[in-house]
Each structure stands twice: as C-alpha cells, then as structure tokens.
C-alpha positions as CSV (number, residue, x, y, z in Angstrom):
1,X,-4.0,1.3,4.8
2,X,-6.7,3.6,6.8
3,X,-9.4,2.2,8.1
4,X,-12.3,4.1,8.9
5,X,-15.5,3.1,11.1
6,X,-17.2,2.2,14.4
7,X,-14.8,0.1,16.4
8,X,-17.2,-2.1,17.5
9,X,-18.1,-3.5,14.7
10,X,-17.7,-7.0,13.3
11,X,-17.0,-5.4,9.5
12,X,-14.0,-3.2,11.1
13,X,-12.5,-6.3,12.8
14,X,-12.9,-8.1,9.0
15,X,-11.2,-5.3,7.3
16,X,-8.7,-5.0,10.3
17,X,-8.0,-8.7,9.8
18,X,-7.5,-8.6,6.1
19,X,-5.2,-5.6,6.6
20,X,-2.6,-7.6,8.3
21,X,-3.7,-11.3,6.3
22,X,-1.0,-10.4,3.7
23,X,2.6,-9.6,5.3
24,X,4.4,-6.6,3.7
25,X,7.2,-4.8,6.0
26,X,6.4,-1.8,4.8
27,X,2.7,-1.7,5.6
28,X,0.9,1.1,7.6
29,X,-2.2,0.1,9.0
30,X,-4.3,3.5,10.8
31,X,-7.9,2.7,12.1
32,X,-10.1,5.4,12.7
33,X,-13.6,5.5,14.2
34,X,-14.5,8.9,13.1
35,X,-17.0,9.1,16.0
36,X,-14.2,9.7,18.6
37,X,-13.7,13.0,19.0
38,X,-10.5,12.6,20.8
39,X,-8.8,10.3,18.0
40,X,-10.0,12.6,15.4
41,X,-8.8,15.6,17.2
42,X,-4.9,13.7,17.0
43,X,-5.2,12.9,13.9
44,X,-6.2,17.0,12.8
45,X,-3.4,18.0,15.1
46,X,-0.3,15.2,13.7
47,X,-1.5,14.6,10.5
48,X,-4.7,16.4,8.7
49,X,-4.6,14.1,5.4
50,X,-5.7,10.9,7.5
51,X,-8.2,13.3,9.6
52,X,-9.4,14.7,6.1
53,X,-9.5,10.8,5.0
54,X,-11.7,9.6,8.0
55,X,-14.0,12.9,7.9
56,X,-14.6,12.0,4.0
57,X,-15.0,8.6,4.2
58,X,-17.4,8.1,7.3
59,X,-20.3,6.4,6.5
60,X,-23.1,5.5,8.8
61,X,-22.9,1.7,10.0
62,X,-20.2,0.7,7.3
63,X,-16.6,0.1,7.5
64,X,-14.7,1.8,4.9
65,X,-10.6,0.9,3.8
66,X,-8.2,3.2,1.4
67,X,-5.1,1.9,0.4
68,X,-2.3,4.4,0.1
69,X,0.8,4.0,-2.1
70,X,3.1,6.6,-3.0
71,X,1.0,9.8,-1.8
72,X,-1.8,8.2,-4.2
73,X,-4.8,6.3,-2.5
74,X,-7.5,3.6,-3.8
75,X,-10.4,4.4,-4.4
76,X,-12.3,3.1,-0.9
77,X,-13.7,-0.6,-0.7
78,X,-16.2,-1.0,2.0
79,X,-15.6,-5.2,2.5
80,X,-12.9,-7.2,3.4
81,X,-12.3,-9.5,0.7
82,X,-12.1,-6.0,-1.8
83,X,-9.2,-5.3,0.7
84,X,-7.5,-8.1,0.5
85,X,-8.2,-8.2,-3.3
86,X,-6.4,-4.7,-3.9
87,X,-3.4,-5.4,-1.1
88,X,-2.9,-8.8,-3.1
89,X,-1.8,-6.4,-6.0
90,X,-0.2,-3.9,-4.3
91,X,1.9,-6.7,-3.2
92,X,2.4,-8.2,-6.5
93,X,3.3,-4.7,-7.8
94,X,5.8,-3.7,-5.8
C-alpha cells in the first residue's frame, strides 16, 4: 500500500489507519508526502517505481492510496473507507 500526501493532514492519518485496520503479514505500507524533498529524493535513489507513484499521484490537499499486488497496482482511491473496501478483497483473494 503507498500512500501519498501532506503528513499533516487528518485524511492521511484516515488512510494510514485503514492501512493497518485489516491485519495481513504480508502487507507493505509506504507513506509519502511528495512535498519533502528529502523523502522523495530516497525514494528516486532506492526505488524509482514508488518515487514515480508519489510524483504521479500528488494531488493538492488530498490524500491519495494505491494498492499493489503482484507488480500490478489499483487504480488510486482518494478516502479511507475505498481503502479499506479494496484491502478487504485483497484479503479475501489471497
């Protein structure tokens, strides 16, 4: 799961919070607030699919999630009960 937006917000602590809500071992949760240079600078240096993710996905004042499965990722829901809707079939699918 990536996570991309403003830190501070209340949305990104939602989505952070409906990232974990659903327990799966094997989940991945990145956050990203593409307006830190320094975190998007890692990201381009140690993995450039999640910094290409976050670049794509920022959106001014909203908090967007993409689920990744497989090397194939959701299409991007921008609330947290979408989230938890589409990890509640990941979870069932698996």
């Amino acid at each position: 799961v990536v996570v991309v937006g403003e830190r501070t917000s209340e949305e990104f602590e939602s989505m952070l919070a409906a990232a974990h809500a659903i327990y799966d071992p094997n989940r991945t949760v990145i956050h990203i607030d593409p307006n830190n240079k320094e975190e998007i600078e890692f990201w381009e240096v140690n993995n450039s699919n999640i910094a290409l993710m976050a670049k794509n996905n920022n959106a001014a004042s909203k908090v967007v999630a993409l689920v990744c499965q497989n090397f194939t990722c959701s299409a991007p829901v921008n609330d947290h009960s979408s989230l938890e809707a589409l990890l509640s079939q990941k979870v069932r699918a698996s």
